[in-house]
VEXDOLUM-615755 format. One line per 2 residues: number of its first residue (from 0); for each residue x, z, y of N, C-alpha, C, O. Coordinates in pm, 1 decimal. Atoms other than C-alpha are relative to their C-alpha. Layout:
N
NUM> X,Z,Y,X,Z,Y,X,Z,Y,X,Z,Y  ...
# end
This chain:
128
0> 111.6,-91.9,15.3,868.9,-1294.1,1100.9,0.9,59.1,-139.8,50.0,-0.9,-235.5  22.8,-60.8,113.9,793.1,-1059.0,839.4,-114.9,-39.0,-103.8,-232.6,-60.8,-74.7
2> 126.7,73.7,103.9,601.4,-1175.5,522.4,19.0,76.2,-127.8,121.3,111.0,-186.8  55.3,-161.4,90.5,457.2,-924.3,282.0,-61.7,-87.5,-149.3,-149.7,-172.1,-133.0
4> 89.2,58.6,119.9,356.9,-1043.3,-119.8,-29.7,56.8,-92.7,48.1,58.2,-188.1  7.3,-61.6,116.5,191.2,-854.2,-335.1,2.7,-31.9,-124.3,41.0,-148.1,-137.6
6> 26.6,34.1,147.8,143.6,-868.5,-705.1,-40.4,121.7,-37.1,-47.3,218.8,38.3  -5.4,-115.2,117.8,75.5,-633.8,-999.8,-137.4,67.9,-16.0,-149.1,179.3,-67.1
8> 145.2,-21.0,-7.0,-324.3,-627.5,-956.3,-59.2,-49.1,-79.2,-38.7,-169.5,-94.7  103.0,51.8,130.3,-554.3,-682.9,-1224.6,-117.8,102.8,-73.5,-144.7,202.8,-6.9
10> 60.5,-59.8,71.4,-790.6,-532.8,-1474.6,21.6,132.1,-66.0,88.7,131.5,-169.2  -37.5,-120.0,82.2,-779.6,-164.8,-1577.1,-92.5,95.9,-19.9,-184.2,116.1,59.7
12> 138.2,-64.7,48.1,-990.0,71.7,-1769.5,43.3,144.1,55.7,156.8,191.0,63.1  16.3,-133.9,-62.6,-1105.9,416.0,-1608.3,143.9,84.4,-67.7,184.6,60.5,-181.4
14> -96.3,-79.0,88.8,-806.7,670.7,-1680.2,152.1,-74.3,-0.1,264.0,-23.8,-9.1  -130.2,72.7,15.0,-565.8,386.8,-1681.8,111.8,7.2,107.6,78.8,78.6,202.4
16> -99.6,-3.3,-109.6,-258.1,354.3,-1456.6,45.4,-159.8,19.3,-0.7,-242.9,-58.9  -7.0,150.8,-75.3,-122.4,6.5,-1265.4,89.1,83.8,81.8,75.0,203.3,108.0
18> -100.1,5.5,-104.6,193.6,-23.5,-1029.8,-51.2,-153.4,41.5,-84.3,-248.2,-29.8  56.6,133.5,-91.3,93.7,-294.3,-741.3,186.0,12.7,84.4,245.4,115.1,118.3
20> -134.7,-14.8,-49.3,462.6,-420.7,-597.1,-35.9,-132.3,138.1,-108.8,-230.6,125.1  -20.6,78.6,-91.5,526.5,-589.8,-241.0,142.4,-18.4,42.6,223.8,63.2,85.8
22> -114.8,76.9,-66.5,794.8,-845.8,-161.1,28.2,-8.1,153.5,-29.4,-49.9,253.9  -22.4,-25.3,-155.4,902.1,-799.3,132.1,110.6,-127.1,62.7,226.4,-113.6,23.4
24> -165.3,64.0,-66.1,1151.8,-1107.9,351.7,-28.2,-36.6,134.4,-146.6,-40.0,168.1  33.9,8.1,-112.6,1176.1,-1180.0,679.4,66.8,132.7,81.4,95.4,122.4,200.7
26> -27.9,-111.6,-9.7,1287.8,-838.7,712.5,64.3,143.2,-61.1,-26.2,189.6,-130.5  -51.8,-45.6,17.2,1483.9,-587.2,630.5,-122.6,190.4,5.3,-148.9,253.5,107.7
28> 131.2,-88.1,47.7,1191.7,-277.2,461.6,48.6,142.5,68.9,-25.1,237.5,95.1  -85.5,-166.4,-28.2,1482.3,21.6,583.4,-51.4,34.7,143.9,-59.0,147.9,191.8
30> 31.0,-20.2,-167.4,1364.0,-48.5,958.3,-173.1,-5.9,16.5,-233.3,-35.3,119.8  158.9,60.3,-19.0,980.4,-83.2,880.1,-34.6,157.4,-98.7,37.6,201.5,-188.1
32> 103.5,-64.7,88.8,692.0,208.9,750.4,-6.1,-71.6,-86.5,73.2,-165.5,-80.1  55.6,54.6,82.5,558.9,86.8,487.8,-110.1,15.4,-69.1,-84.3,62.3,-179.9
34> 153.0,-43.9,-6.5,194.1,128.7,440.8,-75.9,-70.1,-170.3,-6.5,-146.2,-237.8  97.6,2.9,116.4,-78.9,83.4,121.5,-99.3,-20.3,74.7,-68.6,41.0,176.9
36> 126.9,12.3,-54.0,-411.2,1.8,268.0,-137.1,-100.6,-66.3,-148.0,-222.8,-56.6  99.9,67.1,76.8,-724.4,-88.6,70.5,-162.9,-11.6,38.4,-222.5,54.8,123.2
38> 154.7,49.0,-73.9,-1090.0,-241.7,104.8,-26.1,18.2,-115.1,55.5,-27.6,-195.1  107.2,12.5,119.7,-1333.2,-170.5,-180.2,-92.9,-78.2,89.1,-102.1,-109.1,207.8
40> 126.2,138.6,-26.1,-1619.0,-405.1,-182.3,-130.1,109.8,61.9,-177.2,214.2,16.8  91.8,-59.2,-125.9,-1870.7,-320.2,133.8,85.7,166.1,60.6,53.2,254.1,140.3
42> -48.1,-122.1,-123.6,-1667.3,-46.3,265.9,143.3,-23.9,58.7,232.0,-69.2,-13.6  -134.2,-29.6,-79.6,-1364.4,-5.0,556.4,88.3,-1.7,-51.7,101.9,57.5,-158.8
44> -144.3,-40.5,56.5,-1033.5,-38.5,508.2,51.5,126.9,12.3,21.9,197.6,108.7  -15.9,-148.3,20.9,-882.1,277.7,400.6,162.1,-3.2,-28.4,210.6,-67.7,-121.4
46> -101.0,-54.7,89.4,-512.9,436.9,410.2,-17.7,42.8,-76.5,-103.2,129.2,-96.4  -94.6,-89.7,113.2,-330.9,506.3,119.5,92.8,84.1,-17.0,108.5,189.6,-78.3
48> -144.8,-72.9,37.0,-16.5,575.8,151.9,95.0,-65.3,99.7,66.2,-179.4,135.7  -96.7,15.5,-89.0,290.7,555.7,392.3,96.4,55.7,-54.4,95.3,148.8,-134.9
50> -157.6,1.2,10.8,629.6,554.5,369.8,88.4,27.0,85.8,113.7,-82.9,135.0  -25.2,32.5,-125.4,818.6,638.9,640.5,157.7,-123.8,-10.7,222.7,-160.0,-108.8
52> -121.0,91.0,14.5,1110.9,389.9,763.5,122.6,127.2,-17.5,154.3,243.4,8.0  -184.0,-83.1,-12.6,1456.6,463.5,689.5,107.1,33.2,114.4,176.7,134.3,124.0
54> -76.5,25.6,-103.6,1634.7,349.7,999.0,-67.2,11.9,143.3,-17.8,3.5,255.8  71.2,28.8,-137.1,1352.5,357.6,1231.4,-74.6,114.8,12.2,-47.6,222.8,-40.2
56> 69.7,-132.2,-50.9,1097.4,575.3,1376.8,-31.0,67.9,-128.9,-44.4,21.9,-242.2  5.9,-115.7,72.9,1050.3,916.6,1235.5,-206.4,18.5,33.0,-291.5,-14.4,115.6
58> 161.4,-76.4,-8.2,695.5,1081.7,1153.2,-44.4,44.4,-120.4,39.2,72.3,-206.4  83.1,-76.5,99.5,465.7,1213.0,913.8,-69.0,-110.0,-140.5,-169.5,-178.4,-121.5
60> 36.9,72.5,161.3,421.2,1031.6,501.5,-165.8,57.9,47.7,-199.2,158.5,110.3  144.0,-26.9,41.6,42.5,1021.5,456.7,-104.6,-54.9,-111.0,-136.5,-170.9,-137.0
62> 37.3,61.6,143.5,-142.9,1030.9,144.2,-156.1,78.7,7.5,-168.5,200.5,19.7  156.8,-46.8,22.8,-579.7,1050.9,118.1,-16.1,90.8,-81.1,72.8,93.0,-166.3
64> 1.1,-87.3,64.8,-703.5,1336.3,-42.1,-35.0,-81.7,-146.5,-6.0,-50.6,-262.0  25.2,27.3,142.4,-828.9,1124.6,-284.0,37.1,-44.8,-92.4,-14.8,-57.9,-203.2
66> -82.1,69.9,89.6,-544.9,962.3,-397.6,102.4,131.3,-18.6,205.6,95.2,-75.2  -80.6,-67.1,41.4,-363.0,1307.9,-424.0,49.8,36.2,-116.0,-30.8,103.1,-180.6
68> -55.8,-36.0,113.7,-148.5,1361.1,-710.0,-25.9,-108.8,-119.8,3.1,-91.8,-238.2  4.9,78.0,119.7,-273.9,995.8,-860.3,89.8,-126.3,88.2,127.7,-217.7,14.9
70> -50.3,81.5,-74.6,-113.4,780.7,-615.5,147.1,5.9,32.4,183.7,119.5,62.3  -166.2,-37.6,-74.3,294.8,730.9,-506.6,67.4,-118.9,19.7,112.7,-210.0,-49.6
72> -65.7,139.5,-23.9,417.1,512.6,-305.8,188.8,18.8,-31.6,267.2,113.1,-20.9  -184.7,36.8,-74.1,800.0,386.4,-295.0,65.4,-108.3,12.8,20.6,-220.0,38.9
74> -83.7,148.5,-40.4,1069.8,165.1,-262.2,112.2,2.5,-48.2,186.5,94.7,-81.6  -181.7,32.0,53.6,1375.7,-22.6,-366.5,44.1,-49.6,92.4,-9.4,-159.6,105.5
76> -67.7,43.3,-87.8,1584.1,-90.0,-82.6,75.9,-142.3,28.2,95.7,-227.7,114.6  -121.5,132.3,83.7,1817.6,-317.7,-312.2,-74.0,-172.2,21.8,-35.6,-286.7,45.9
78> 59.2,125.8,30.1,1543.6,-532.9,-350.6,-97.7,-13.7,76.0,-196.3,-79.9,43.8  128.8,25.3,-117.1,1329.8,-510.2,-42.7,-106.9,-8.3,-35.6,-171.2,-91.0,29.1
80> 132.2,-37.5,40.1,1022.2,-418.0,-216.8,-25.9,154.1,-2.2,54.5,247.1,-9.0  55.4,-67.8,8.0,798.5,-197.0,-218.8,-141.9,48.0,-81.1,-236.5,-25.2,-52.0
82> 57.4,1.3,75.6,568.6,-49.8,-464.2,-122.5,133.9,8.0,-118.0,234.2,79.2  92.8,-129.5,-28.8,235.4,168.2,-538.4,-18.8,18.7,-164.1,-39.5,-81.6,-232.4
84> -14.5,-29.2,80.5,239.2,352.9,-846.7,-162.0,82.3,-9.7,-184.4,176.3,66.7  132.8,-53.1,13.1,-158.5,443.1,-967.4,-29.0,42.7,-127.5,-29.7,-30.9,-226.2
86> 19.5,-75.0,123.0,-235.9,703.9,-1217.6,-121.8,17.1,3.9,-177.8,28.0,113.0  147.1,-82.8,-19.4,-583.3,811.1,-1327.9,-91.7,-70.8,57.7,-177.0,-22.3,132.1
88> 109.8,77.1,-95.3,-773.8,523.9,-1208.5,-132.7,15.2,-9.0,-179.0,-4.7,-121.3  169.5,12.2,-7.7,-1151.2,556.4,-1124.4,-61.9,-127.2,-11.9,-4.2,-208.9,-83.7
90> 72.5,97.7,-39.3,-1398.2,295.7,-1037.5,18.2,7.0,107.9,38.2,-104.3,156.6  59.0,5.0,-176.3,-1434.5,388.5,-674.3,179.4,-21.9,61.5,202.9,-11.5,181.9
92> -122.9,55.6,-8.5,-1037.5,285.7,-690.0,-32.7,-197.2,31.4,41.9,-269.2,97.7  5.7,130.9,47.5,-1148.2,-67.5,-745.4,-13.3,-56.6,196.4,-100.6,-27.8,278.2
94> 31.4,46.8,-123.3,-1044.2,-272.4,-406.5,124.9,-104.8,22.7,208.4,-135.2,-62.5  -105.2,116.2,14.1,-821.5,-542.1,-260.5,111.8,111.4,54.9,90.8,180.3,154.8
96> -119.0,-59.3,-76.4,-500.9,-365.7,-188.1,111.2,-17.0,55.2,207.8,-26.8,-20.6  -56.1,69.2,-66.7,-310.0,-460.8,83.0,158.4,78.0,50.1,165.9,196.5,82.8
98> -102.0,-39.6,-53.5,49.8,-424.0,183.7,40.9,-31.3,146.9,41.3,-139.8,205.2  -35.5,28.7,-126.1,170.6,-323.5,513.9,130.9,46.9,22.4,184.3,139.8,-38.3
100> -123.2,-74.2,-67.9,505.9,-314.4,751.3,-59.1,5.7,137.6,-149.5,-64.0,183.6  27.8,-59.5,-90.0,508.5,-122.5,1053.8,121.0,67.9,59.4,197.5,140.2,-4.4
102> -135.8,-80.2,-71.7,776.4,-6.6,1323.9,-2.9,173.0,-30.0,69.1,261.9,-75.5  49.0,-148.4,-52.3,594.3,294.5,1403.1,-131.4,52.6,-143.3,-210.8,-8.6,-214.8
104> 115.7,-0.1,125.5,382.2,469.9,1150.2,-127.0,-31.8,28.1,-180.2,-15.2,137.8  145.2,78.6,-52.8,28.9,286.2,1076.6,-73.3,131.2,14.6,-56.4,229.1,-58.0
106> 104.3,-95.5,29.0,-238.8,503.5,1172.4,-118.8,-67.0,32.7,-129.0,-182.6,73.9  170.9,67.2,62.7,-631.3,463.3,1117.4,-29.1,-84.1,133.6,-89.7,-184.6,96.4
108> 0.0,127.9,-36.2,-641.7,247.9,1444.6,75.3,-105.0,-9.3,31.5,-197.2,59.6  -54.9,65.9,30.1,-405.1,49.5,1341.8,-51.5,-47.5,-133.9,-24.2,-166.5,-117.6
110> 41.2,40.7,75.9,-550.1,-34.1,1015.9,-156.8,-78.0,41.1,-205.7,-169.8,-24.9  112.2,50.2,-90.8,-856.4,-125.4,1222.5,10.8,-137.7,37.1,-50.4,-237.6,-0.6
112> -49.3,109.0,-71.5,-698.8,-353.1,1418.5,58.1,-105.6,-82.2,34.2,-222.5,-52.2  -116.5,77.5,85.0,-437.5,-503.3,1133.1,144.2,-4.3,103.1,218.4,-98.2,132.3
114> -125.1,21.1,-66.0,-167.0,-418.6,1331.6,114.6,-28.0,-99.2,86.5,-69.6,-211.5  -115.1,-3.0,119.9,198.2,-421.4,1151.1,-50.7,-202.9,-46.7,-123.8,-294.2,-8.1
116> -27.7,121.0,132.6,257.7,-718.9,887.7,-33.7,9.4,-100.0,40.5,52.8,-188.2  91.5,14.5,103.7,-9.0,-766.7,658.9,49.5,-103.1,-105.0,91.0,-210.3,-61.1
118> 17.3,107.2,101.6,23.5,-948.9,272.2,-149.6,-31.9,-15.9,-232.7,29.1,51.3  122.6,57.5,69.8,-277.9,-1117.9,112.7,-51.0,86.9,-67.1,-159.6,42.2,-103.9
120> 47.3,-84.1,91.1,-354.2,-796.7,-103.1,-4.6,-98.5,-126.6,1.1,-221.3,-119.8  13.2,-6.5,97.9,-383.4,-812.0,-444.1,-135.3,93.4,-56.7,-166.7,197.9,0.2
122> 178.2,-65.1,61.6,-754.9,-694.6,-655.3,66.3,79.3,-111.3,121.8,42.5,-214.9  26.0,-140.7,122.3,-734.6,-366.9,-842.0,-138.1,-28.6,-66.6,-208.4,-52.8,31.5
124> 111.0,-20.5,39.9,-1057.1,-385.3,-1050.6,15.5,109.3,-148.6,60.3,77.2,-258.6  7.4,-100.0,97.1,-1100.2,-47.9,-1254.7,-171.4,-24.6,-51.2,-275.6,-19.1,14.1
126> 140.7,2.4,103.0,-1391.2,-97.8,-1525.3,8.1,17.2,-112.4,106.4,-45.1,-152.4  28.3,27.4,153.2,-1464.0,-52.7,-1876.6,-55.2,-56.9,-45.6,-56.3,-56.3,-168.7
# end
């Protein structure tokens, strides 16, 4: 089975930037989406960001408006991780952020559900 580990979550002041990285084994990341998906405190889980697979199904990258142009996901192949690169952090950034794999790309019922291969997330907390 596939087993997902984040890291690279912690403390950062408004404005600041943070890369959050997921280990990926069990699996091979070239045949899997690879999804971002986060919970701020009292609200829904929310895409981030997608990846599509390399080897596997085809479809459409998807990135929230609100993470446009501060957010980017990617990946190292070499090293079966996968990473989220966060510029410009807010407050309303501040949430557990969870890494996902997925055959098929995740979409918003699927984040619902927890379909795919969920890690433990890792806590962004943006404050000053």
């Amino acid at each position: 089975d596939v087993q997902l580990v984040e890291s690279g979550g912690g403390l950062v002041q408004p404005g600041g930037s943070l890369s959050v990285s997921c280990a990926v084994s069990g699996g091979n990341i070239r045949g899997y989406w690879m999804s971002w998906v986060r919970q701020a405190p009292g609200k829904n889980l929310e895409l981030v960001s997608r990846s599509p697979s390399v080897t596997g199904a085809a479809g459409n990258a998807y990135s929230p408006d609100s993470g446009k142009g501060r957010f980017t996901i990617s990946r190292d192949n070499s090293k079966n991780t996968v990473y989220l690169q966060m510029n410009a952090l807010k407050p309303e950034d501040t949430a557990v952020y969870y890494c996902v794999a997925s055959r098929l790309p995740l979409s918003a019922t699927d984040v619902v559900r927890r379909n795919g291969y969920w890690g433990q997330g890792t806590q962004v907390t943006v404050s000053s």
